[in-house]
C-alpha positions, 0 to 999 in steps of 0.5 A: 452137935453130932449126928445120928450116924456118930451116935450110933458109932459113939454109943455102942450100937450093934451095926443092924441097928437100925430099925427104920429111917435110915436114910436120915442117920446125918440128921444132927441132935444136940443131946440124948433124953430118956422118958417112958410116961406117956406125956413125958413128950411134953419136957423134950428140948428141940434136937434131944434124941430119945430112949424109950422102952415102949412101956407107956403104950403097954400103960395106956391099954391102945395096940403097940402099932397106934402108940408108937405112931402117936409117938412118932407125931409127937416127937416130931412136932417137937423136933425130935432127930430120932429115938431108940427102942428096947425091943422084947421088953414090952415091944417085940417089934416094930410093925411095917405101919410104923416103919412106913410112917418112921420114913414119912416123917424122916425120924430114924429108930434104932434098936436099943440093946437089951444089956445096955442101961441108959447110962451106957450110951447116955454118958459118951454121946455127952462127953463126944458131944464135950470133947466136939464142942471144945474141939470146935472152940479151939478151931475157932479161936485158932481161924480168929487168930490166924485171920487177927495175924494174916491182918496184923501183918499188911498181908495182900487181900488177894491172898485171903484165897490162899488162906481159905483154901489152907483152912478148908482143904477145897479149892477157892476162888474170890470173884468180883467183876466191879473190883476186877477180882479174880483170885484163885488159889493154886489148886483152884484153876479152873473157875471157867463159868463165872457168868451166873456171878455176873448176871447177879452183881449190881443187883438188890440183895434179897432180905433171904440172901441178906440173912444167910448170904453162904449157900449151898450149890447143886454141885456140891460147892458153895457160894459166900456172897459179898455184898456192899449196902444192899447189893451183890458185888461178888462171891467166895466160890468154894469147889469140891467140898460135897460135905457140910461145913464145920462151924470153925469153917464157916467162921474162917468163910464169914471173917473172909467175906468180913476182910473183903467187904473192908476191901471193897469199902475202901475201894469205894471210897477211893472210886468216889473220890476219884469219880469226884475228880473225874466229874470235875474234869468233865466240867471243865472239859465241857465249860469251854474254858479247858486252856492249852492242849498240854494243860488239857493232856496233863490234867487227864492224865491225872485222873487217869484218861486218855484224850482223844481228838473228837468226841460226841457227848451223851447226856443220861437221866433217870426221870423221877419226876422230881430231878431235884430231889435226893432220889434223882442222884441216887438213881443217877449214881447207881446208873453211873456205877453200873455203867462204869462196870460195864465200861470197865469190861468193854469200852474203856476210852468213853469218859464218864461222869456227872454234871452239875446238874448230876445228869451223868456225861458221856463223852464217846470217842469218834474219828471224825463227824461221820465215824459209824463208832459212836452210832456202835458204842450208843447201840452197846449203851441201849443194850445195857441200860435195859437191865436197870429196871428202876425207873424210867431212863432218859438218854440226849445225844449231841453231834460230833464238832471236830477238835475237843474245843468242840466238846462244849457245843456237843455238850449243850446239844446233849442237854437239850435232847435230854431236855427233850427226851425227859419231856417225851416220857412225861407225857408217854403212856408208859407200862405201870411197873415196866420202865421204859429207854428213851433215846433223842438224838440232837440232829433229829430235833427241829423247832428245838434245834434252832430255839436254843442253838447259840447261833440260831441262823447258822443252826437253820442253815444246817437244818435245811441243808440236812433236809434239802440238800439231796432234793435239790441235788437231785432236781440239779442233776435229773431235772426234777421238780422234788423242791417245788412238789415239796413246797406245793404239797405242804402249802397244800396242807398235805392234800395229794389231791390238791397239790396235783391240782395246782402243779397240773399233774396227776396225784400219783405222780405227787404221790412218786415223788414223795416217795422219792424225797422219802428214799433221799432224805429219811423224811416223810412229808406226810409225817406231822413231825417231818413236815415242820422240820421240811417247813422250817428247811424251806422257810430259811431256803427261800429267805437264804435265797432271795437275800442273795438276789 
């Protein structure tokens, strides 16, 4: 195709010859037609430019000014890029009416020179069109062969920028943060704003984007998006091209996209693989029969971790109300591969994977049972799941036991906080279309806790050690009477009245101490929830404490 503009270069126009809309002369056609019936609209093909001598308006007896806007109509419904008009013959002029309505409907009008014959602008546009397509073919052919040798050759993928870049004449750079591609050719320095790439890769493919994945930027550059499935992992950025683009350099940007999306199924494949691995690694880390500590070194170092001395795990679900079911892996493993992208720019040291159960395990680093890192590294995991807005996502934290022999008994606290967390979405009143994050740390449970720890006894100890502990300091330190209001007002069914009644004291001195049990523990005894975890804690207390007598 070429454009109205090399129409007029190839086909001998006087440099005035435009008539009307010219700021459509880039406007392409794929031909050039003559007609002078009245009807003769009724044969054109989309993209054929048109020479007309106005005669079928002189014909039908109807003023030049309505004819020649009838004309106008029907040659753009038909898609027609613009029209030539021998003036004098039969038209002397165009009226300011029909110029106006030329630019409403983008057409562009041209002077046909009066000694000229059809033939005379007919016959070049042809061959110029001829010798266009031959040129572009000949291009094509000569990207599929340096593409079919850069290939043959075992060349790097990285230098497929490079290669762009000697084709098209513009600086290029191919960007994926997954894949940890950043290559740009040497004329390219700098692409210092990438983050709008980001914010899009792991994100669904629009069917549009899908259809006609290159696209124009305002800045005049474009963007090839890679895609692998059905989702965004990237871009060819191609800068300073302010231009469109020949058919042979699409076709060089299409064979990059096509060698780089190879790159990155190969790649993926090697990940999955490797995840495999990992996964199998974080089963038999947590399975309590990992062995030595130069075997446990040797077989990290194999699938390419670091182990570290403690660590908390963190059990993660995607609830689809069937965790059974095809659907719950694939949303688990694209929740896991999101996750490993953002690990992979931040916090590298967490080890990640899925379980049996294709909940996805995540074993956070800490320095010792009351390190603030772990709390840091699940407040940066909070603020990353909110971006997957699939479904409804469940997290269970475990506590930290010292040594990674204790890995498996945080373990198993994970999955029972997943266990509880899932059940708390089930029965929540949810937003319809706004999936929420639900986060159950295991030293917040109660009754849970001790139903399913390995050593119940031991694991109510703890419990009422976490919540009695300071009152009972307190009361050692200060004389206080916290322990006993506690007790009274729980038997007194949470009754501030009658708590004061049986302890002979005022309420608001009941209602003192409360809030002072509230400042020591975090608890609340006024709170359903709190109030059974105090009873449990003042259960095993007594029984602790009378066993001792």
């Amino acid at each position: 195709m070429i454009t109205v503009r090399e129409l007029i270069a190839v086909g001998g126009f006087d440099e005035h010859a435009v008539l009307a809309g010219e700021a459509f002369l880039e406007k392409e056609l794929q031909g050039v037609t003559s007609f002078d019936s009245p009807d003769g609209h009724r044969w054109l093909r989309p993209g054929e430019f048109v020479l007309t001598t106005g005669f079928p308006f002189i014909a039908q007896k109807e003023p030049n000014e309505a004819g020649l806007i009838r004309l106008i109509d029907s040659l753009y419904e038909v898609g027609t890029p613009g029209l030539s008009i021998k003036l004098g013959r039969y038209i002397e002029s165009l009226p300011d009416a029909v110029i106006e309505h030329a630019v409403r409907k983008q057409m562009p009008i041209l002077s046909f020179p009066m000694e000229k014959a059809w033939s005379d602008v007919i016959v070049p546009v042809v061959r110029y069109i001829n010798d266009k397509q031959r040129t572009e073919l000949d291009q094509t052919h000569a990207i599929y062969e340096r593409f079919h040798q850069h290939l043959t050759s075992g060349a790097p993928v990285r230098e497929i920028a490079l290669l762009l870049q000697e084709i098209l004449q513009a600086p290029v750079c191919v960007y994926s943060p997954s894949l940890r591609w950043k290559w740009a050719s040497p004329s390219a320095a700098p692409f210092p704003d990438l983050d709008w790439i980001d914010k899009q890769c792991g994100q669904q493919s629009p069917l549009s984007l899908l259809k006609q994945p290159l696209a124009p930027l305002e800045n005049g550059s474009y963007v090839r998006w890679l895609h692998l499935g059905q989702h965004i992992q990237g871009g060819i950025l191609l800068k300073e091209l302010h231009r469109d683009l020949h058919g042979w350099e699409k076709v060089a940007i299409e064979q990059s996209a096509a060698l780089l999306s190879l790159e990155m199924e190969r790649q993926r494949t090697v990940s999955e693989t490797y995840q495999r691995f990992r996964n199998d690694f974080l089963q038999w880390l947590v399975s309590g029969h990992a062995g030595p500590e130069d075997v446990l070194s040797r077989r990290a170092e194999e699938v390419g971790w670091e182990i570290h001395d403690h660590y908390v795990a963190v059990a993660i679900s995607v609830d689809v109300n069937d965790q059974t079911s095809m659907t719950s892996w694939k949303e688990n493993h694209s929740l896991l591969e999101m996750i490993n992208r953002a690990l992979s720019k931040t916090v590298r040291s967490i080890l990640s994977g899925l379980d049996r159960d294709n909940h996805i395990l995540l074993l956070v680093p800490t320095e010792s049972k009351e390190s603030a890192s772990v709390e840091e590294r699940i407040d940066w995991l909070m603020s990353v799941l909110p971006s997957y807005r699939t479904y409804p996502v469940s997290i269970g934290v475990g506590r930290c036991h010292l040594g990674w022999t204790g890995i498996p008994q945080s373990y198993r606290e994970a999955q029972i906080s997943l266990r509880t967390s899932l059940q708390a979405h089930r029965y929540a009143h949810l937003t319809p279309g706004i999936p929420s994050l639900h986060i159950q740390h295991y030293r917040e449970l109660a009754l849970e806790r001790i139903l399913f720890a390995e050593q119940p006894n031991s694991e109510a100890k703890v419990l009422a050690q976490e919540c009695l502990g300071k009152i009972t300091q307190y009361d050692a330190e200060k004389n206080g009477q916290l322990l006993q209001t506690l007790h009274v007002f729980l038997q007194a069914d949470g009754n501030h009245v009658d708590a004061a009644t049986r302890l002979f004291v005022h309420k608001n001195t009941i209602k003192y101490r409360l809030q002072l049990i509230r400042e020591l523990t975090g608890l609340h005894p006024e709170n359903g929830q709190d109030q059974l975890l105090f009873r449990i804690a003042l259960t095993v207390h007594t029984i602790g404490r009378h066993a001792r007598v």
